[in-house]
Backbone as a chain_set.jsonl record, in Angstrom:
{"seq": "XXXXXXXXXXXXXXXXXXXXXXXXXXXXXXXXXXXXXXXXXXXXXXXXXXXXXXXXXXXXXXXXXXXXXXXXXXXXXXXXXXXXXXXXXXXXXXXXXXXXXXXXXXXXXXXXXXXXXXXXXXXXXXXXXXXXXXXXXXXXXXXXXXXXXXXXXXXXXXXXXXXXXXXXXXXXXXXXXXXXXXXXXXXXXXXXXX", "coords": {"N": [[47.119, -22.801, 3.652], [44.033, -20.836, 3.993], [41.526, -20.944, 1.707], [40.187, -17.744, 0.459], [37.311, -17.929, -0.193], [36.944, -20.835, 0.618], [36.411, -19.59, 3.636], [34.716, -17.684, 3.378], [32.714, -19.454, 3.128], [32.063, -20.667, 5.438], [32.263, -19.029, 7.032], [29.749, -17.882, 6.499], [28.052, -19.919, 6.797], [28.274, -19.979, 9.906], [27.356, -17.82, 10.498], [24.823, -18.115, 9.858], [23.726, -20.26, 11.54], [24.174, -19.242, 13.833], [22.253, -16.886, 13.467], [22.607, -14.433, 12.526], [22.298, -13.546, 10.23], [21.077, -10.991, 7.916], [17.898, -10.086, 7.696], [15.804, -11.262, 4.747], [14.999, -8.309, 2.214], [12.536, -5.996, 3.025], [9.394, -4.558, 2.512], [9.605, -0.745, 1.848], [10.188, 1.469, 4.783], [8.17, 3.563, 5.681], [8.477, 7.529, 6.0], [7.419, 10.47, 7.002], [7.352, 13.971, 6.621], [7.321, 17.746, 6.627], [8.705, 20.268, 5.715], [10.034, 23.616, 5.934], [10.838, 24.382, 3.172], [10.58, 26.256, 1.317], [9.472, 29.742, 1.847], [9.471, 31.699, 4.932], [11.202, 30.498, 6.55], [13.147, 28.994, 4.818], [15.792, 28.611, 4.85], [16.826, 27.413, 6.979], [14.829, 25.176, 6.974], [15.443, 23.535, 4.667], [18.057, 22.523, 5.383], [17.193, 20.953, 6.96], [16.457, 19.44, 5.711], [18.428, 18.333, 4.217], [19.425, 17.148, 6.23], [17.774, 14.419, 7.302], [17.837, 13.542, 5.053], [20.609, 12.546, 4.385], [20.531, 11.352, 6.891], [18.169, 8.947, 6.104], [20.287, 8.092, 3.565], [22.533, 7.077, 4.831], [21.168, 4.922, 7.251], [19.765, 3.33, 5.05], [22.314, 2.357, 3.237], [23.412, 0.69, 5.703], [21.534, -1.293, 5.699], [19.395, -0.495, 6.772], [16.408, -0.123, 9.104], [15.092, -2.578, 10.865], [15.906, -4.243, 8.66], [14.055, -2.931, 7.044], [13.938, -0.656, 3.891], [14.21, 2.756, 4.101], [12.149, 4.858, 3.267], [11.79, 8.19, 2.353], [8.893, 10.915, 2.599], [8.709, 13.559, 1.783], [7.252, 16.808, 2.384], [6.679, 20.49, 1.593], [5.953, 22.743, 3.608], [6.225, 25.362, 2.775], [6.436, 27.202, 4.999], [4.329, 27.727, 6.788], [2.263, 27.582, 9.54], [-0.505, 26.107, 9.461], [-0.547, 25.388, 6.816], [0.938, 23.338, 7.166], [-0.49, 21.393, 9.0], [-2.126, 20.394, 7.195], [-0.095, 19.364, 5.714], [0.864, 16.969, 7.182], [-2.038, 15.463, 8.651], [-2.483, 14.919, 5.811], [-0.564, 13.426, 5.327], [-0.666, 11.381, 7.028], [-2.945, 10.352, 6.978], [-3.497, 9.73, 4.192], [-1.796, 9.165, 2.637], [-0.324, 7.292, 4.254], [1.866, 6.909, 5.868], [4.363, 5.298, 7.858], [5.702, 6.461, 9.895], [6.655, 9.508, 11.418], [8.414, 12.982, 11.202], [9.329, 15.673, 12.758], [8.672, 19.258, 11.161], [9.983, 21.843, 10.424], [11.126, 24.814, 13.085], [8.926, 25.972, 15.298], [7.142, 26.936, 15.846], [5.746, 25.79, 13.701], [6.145, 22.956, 14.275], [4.169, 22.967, 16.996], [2.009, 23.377, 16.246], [1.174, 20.916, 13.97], [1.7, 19.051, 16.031], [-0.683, 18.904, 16.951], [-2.001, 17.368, 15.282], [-0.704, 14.904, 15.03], [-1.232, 13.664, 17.823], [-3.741, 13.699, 17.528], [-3.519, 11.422, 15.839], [-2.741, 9.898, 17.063], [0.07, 9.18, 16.57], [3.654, 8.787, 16.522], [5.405, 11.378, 16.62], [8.695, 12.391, 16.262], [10.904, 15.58, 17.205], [12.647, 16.727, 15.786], [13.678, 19.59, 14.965], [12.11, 21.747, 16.657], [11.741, 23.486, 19.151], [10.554, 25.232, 21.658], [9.916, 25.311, 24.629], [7.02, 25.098, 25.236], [5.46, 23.985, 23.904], [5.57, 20.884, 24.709], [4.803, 21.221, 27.079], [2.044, 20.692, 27.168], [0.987, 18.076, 27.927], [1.354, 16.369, 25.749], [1.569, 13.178, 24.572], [2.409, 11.596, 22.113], [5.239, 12.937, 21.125], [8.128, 13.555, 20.725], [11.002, 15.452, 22.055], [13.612, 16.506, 20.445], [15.851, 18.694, 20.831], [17.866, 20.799, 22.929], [15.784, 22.853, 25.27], [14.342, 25.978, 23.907], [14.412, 28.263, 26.001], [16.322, 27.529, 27.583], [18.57, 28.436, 25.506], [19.902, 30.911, 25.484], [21.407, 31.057, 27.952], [23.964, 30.954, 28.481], [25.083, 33.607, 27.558], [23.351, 35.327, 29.302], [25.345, 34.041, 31.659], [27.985, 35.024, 30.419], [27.403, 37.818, 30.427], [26.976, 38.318, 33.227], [29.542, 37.697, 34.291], [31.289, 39.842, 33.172], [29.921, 41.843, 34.515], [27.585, 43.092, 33.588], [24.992, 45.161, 34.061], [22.638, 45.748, 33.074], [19.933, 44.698, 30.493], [18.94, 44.633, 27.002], [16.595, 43.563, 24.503], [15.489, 42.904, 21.406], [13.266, 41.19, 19.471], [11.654, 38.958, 17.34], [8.48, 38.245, 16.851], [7.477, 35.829, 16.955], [7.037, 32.015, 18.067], [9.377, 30.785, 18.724], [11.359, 32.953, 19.149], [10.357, 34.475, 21.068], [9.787, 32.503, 22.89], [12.493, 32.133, 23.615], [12.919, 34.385, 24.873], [11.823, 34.963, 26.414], [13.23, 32.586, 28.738], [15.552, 33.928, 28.68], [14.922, 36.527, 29.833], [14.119, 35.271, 32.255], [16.698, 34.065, 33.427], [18.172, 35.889, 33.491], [16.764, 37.984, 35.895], [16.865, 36.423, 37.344], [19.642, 36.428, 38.273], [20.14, 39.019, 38.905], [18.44, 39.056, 41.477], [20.329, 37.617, 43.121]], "CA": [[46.432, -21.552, 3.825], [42.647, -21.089, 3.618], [41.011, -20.047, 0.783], [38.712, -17.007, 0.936], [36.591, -18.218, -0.691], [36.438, -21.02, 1.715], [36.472, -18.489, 4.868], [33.515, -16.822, 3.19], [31.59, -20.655, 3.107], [32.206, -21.012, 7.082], [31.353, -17.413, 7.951], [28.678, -17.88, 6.262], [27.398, -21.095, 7.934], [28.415, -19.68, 11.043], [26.171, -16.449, 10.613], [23.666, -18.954, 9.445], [23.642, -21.145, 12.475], [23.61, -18.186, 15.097], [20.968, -16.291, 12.98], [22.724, -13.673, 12.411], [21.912, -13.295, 8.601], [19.676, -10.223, 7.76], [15.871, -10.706, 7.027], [15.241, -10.303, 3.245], [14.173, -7.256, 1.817], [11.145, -6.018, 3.179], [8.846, -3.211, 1.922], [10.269, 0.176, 2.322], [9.293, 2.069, 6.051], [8.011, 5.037, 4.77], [8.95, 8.222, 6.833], [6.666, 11.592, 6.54], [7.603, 14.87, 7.317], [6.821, 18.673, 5.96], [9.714, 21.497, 5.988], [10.563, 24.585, 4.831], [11.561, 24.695, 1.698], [10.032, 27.884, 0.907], [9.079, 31.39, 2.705], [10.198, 32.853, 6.026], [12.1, 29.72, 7.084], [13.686, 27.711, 3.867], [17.478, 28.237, 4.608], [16.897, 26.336, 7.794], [14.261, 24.059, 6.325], [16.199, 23.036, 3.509], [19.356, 21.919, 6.165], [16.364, 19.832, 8.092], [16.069, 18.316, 4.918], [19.625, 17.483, 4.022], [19.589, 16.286, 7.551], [16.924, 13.756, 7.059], [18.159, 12.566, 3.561], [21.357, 11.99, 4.988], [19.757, 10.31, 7.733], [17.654, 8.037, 5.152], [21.33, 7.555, 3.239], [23.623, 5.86, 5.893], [20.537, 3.719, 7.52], [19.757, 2.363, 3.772], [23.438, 1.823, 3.792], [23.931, 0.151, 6.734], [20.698, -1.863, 5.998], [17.894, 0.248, 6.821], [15.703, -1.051, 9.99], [14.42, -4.233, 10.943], [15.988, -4.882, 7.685], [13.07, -2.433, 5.6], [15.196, 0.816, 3.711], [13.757, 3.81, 4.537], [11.701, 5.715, 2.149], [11.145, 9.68, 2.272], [7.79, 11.228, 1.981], [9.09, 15.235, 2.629], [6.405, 17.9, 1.417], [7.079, 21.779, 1.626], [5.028, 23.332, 4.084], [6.053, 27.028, 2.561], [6.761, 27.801, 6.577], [3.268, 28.272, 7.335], [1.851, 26.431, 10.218], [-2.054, 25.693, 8.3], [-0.148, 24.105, 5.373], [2.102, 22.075, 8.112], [-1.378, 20.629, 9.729], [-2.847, 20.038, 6.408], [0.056, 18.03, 4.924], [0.44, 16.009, 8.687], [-2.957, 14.991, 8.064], [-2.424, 14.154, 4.439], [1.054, 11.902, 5.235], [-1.218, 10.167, 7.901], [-4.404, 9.735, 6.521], [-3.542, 9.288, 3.172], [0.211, 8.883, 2.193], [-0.498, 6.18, 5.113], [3.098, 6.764, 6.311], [4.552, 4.411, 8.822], [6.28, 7.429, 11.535], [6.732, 11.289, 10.649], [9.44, 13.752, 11.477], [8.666, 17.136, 12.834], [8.724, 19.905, 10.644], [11.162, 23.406, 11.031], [10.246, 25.738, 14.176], [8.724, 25.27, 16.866], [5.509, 27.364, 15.402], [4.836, 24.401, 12.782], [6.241, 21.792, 15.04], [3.425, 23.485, 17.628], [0.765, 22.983, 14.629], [1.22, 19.727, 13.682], [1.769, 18.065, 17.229], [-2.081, 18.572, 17.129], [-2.675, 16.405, 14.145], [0.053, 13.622, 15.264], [-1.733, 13.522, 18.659], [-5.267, 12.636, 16.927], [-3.748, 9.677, 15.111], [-1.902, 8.751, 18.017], [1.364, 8.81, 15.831], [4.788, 9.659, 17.439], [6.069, 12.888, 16.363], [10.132, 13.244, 16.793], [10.795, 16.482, 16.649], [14.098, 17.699, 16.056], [13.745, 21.08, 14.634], [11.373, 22.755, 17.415], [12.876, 23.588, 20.883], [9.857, 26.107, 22.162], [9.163, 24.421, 25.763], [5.592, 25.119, 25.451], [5.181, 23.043, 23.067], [5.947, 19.729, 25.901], [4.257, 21.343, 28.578], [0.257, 20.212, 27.237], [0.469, 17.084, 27.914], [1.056, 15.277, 24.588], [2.28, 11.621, 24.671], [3.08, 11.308, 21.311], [5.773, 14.101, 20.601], [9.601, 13.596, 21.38], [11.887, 16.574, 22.125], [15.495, 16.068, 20.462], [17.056, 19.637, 21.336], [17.515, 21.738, 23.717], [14.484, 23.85, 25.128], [14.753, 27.076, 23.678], [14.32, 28.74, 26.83], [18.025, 27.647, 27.893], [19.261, 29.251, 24.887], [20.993, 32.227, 26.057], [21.815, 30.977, 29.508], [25.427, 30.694, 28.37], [25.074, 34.759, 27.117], [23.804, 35.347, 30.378], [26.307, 34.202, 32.361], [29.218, 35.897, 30.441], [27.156, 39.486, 30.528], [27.063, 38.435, 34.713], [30.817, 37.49, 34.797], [31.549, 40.883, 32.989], [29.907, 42.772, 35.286], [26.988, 44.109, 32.948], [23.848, 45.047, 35.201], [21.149, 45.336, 32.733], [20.178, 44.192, 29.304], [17.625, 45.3, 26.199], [16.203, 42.662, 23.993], [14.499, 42.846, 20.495], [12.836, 39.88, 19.135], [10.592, 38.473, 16.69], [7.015, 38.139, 17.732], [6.721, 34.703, 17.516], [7.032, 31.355, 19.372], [10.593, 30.653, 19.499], [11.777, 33.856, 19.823], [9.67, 34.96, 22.584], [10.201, 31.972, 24.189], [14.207, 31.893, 24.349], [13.569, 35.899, 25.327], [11.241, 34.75, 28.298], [13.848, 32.01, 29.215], [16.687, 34.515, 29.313], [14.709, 37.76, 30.972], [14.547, 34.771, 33.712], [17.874, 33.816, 33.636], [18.839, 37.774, 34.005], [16.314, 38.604, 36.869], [17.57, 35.488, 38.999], [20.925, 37.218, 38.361], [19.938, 40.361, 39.177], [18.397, 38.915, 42.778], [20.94, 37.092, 43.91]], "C": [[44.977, -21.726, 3.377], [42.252, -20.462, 3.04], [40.495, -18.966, 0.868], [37.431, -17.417, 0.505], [35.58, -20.014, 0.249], [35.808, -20.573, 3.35], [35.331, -17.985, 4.528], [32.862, -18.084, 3.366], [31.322, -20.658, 4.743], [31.511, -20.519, 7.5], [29.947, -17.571, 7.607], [27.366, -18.583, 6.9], [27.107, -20.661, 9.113], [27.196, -18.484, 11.779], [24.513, -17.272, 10.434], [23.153, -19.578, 11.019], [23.427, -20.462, 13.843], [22.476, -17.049, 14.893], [20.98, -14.855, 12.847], [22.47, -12.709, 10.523], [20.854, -12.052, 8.937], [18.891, -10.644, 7.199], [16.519, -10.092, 5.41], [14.432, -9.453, 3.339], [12.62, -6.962, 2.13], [10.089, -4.851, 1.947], [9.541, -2.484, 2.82], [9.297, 0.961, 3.639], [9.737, 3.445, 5.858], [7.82, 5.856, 5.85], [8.276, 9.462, 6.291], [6.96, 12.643, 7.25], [7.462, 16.256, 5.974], [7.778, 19.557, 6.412], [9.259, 22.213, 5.001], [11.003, 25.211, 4.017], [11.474, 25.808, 0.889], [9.57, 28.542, 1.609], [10.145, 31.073, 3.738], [11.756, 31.695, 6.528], [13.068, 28.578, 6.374], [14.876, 27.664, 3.921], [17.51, 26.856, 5.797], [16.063, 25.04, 7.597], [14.93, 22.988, 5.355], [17.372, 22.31, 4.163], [18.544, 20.951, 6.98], [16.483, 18.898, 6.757], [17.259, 17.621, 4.01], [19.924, 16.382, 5.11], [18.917, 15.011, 7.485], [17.486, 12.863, 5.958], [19.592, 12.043, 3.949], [21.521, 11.162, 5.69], [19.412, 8.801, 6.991], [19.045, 7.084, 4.448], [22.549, 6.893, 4.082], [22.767, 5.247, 6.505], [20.521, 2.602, 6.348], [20.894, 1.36, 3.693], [23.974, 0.895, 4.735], [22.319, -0.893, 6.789], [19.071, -2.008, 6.326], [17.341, -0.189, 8.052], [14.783, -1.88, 9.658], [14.599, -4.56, 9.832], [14.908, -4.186, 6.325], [13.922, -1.127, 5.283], [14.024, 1.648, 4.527], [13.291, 4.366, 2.842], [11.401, 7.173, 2.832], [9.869, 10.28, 2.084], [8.081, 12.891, 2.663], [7.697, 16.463, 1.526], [7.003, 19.669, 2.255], [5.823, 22.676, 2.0], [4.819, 25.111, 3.748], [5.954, 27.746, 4.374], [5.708, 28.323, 6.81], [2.264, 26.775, 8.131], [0.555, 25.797, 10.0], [-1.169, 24.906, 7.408], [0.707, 22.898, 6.191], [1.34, 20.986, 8.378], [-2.052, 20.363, 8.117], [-1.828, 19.417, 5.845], [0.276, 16.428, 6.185], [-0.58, 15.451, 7.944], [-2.937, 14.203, 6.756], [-1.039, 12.851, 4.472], [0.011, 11.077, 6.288], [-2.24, 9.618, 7.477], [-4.381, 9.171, 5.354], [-2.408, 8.539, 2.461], [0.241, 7.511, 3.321], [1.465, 6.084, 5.705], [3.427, 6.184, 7.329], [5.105, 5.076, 10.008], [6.383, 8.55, 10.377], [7.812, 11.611, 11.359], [8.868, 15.209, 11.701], [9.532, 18.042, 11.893], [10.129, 20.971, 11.498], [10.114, 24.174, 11.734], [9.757, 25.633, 14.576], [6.86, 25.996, 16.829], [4.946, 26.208, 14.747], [5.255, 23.336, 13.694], [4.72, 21.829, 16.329], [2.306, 23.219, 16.9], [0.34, 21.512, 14.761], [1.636, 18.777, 14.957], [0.524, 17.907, 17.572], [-2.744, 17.644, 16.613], [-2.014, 15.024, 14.687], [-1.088, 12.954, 17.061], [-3.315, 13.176, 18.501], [-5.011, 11.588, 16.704], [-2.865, 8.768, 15.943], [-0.091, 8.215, 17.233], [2.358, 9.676, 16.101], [5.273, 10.517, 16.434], [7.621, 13.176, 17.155], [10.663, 14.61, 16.209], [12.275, 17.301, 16.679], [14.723, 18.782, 16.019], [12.586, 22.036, 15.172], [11.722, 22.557, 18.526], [11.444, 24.329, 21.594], [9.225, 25.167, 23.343], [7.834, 24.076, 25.721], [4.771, 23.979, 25.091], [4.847, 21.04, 23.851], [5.122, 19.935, 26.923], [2.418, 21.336, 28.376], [0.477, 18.964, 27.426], [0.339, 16.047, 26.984], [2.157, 14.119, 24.917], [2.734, 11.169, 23.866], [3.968, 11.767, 20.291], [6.968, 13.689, 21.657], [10.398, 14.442, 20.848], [13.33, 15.709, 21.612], [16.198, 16.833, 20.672], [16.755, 20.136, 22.32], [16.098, 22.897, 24.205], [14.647, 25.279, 25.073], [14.485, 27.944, 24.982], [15.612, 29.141, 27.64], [18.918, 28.068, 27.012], [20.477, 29.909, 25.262], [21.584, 32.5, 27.314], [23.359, 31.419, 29.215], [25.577, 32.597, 27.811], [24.713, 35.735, 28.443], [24.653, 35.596, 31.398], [27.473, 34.728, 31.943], [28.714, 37.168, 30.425], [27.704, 39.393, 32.081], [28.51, 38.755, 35.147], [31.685, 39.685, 34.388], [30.819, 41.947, 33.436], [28.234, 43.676, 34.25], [25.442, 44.045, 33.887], [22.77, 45.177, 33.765], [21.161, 44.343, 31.146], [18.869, 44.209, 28.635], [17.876, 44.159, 25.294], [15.591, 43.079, 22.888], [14.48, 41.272, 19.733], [11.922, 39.487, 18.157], [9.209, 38.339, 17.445], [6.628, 37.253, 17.321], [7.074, 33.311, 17.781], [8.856, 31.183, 19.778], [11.522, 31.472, 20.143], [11.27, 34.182, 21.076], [9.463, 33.881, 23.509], [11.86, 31.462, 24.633], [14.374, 33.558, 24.73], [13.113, 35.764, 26.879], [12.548, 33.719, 29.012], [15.432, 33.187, 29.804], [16.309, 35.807, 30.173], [14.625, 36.816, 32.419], [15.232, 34.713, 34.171], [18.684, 35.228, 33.891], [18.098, 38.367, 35.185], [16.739, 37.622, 38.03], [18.933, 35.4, 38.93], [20.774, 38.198, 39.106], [19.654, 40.347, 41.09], [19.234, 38.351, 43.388], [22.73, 38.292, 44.059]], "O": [[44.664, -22.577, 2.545], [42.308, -19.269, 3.338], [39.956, -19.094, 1.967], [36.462, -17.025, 1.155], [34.387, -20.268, 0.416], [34.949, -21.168, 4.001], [34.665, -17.727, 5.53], [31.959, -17.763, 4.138], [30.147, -20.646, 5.112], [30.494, -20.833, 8.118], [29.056, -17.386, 8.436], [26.274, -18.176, 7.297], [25.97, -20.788, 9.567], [26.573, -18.343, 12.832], [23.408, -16.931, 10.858], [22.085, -19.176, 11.48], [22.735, -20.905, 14.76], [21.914, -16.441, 15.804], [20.007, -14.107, 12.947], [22.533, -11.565, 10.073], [20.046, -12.036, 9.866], [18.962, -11.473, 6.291], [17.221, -9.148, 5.049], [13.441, -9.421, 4.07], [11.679, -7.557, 1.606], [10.309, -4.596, 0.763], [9.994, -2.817, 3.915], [8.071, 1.063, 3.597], [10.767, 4.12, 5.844], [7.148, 5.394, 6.772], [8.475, 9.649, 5.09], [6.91, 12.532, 8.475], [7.479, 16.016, 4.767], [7.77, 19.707, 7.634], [8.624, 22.03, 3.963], [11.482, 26.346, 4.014], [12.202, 26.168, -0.037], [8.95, 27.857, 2.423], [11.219, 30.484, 3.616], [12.917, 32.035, 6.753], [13.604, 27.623, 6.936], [15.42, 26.823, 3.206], [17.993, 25.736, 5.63], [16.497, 23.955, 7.983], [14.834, 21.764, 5.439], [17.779, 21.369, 3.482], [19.153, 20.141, 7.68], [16.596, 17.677, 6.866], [17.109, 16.64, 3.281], [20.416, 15.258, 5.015], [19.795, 14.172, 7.684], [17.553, 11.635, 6.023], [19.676, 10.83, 3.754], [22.342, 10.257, 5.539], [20.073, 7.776, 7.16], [19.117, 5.861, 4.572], [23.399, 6.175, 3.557], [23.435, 4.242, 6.746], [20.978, 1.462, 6.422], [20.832, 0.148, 3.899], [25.038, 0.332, 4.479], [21.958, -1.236, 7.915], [18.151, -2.824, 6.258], [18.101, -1.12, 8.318], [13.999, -2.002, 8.717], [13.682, -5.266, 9.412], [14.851, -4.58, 5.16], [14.533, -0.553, 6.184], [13.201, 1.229, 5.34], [13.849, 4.293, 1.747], [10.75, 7.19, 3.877], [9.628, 10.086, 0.892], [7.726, 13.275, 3.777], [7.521, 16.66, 0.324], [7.618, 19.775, 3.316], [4.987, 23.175, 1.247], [3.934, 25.883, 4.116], [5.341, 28.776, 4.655], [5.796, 29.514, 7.107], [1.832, 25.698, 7.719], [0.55, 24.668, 10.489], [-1.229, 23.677, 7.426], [0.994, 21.78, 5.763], [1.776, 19.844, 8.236], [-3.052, 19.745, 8.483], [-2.329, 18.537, 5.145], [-0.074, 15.262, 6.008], [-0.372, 14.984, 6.824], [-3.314, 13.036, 6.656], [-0.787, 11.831, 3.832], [0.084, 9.859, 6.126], [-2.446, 8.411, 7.596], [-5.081, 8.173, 5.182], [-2.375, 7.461, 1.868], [1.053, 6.651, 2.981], [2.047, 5.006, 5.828], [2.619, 6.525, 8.193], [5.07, 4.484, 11.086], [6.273, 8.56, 9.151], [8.294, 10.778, 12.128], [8.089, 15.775, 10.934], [10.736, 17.85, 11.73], [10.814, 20.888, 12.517], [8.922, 24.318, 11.463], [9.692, 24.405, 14.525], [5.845, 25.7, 17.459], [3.889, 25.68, 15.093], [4.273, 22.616, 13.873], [4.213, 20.731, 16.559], [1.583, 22.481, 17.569], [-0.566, 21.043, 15.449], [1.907, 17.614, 14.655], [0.249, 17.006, 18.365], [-3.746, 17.096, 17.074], [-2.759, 14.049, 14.784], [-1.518, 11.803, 17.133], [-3.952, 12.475, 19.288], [-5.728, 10.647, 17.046], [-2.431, 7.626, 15.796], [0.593, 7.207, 17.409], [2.277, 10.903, 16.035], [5.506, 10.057, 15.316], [7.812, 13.84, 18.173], [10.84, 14.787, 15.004], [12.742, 18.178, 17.404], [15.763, 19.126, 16.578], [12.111, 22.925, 14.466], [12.029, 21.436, 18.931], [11.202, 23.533, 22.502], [8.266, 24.421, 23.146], [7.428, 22.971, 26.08], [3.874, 23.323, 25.62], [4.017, 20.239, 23.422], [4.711, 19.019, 27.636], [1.642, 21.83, 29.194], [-0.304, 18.488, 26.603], [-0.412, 15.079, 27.098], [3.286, 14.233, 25.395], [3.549, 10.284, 24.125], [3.908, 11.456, 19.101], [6.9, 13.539, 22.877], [10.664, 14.493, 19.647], [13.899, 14.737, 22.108], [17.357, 16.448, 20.825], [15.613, 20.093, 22.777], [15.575, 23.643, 23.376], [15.059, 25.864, 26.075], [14.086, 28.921, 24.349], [15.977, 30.21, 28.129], [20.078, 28.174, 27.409], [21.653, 29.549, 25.321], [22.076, 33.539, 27.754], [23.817, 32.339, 29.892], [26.793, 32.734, 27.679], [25.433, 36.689, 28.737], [24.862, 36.663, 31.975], [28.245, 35.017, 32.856], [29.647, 37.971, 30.404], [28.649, 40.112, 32.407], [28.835, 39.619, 35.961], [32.321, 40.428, 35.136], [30.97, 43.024, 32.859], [28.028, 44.876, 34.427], [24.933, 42.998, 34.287], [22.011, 44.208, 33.739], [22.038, 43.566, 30.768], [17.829, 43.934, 29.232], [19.012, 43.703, 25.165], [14.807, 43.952, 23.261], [15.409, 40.492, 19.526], [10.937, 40.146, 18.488], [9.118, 38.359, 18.672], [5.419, 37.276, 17.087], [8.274, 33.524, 17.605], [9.394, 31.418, 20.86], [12.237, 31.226, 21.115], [11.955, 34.094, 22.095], [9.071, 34.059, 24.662], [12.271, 30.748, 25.548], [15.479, 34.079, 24.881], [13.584, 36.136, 27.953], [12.906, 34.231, 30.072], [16.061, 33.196, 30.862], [17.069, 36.211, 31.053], [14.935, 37.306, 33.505], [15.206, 35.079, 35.347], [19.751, 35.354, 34.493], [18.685, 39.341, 35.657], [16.908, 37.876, 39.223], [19.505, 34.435, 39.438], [21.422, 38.189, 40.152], [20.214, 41.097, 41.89], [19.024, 38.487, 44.593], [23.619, 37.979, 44.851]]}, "num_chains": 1, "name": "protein.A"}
């Protein structure tokens, strides 16, 4: 029978010889992003930012990329889109961070896609849906959800199936709301015509 201890010498070789070994430890690839940890938006801020650290904790785990961990650089924009573009700026210019993470809402994600788009530094944005936001023209801003616009399609179509002819709306007055209210007064008037 073969040792393990031999079995671990082999594998080892073996990983050696096809080059599968991981790189040593690099420096950590430092990751910048600004939520809401405080005011209008910190319950959902605060779940972007379990999300994230979670994130950070099973890459590390599993190695981290290209072999560097992941480091955190999260600041607390207080859900106001001015403090969003002023710490942007400060994780890029100064904090010298190696990629960012978009902020909560689609107002500060809307903010700060201005600043990422000066330094030419990609912006994934997982916690802003507001189409609008996609439709200037920026090159260095990637959508990860749904566009709030298709929201309420699925609300929609069960008012249609049940027969309900109209439908009254109140909303927040500002971007995401009023743009998953414009997406569904569409989705209810190209009901309504057909």
């Amino acid at each position: 029978m073969v040792s393990l201890r031999l079995l671990a010498l082999l594998s080892s070789v073996a990983l050696l010889l096809v080059g599968a070994v991981p790189a040593p430890a690099q420096s950590p690839l430092r990751i910048g992003a600004s939520l809401s940890l405080t005011g209008t938006y910190a319950k959902p801020g605060l779940y972007g930012r379990e999300g994230y650290v979670l994130c950070q904790k099973h890459l590390n785990e599993s190695g981290g990329v290209l072999g560097r961990p992941i480091e955190l650089a999260i600041y607390d924009d207080r859900s106001d889109p001015q403090t969003g573009v002023r710490l942007y700026e400060k994780l890029i210019t100064e904090d010298r961070v190696d990629a960012v993470l978009g902020p909560y809402s689609s107002a500060i994600t809307e903010a700060v896609a201005n600043v990422t788009e000066k330094y030419k530094k990609l912006l994934i944005a997982p916690l802003g849906s507001a189409g609008s936001i996609w439709e200037k023209g920026r090159r260095y801003l990637i959508m990860m959800v749904s566009p709030a616009e298709v929201y309420l399609e699925g609300l929609m179509d069960m008012a249609a199936r049940n027969g309900l002819k109209s439908v009254a709306v109140i909303y927040e007055d500002t971007l995401f709301p009023k743009t998953s209210v414009k997406g569904a007064m569409a989705s209810a008037r190209k009901r309504a015509a057909t």
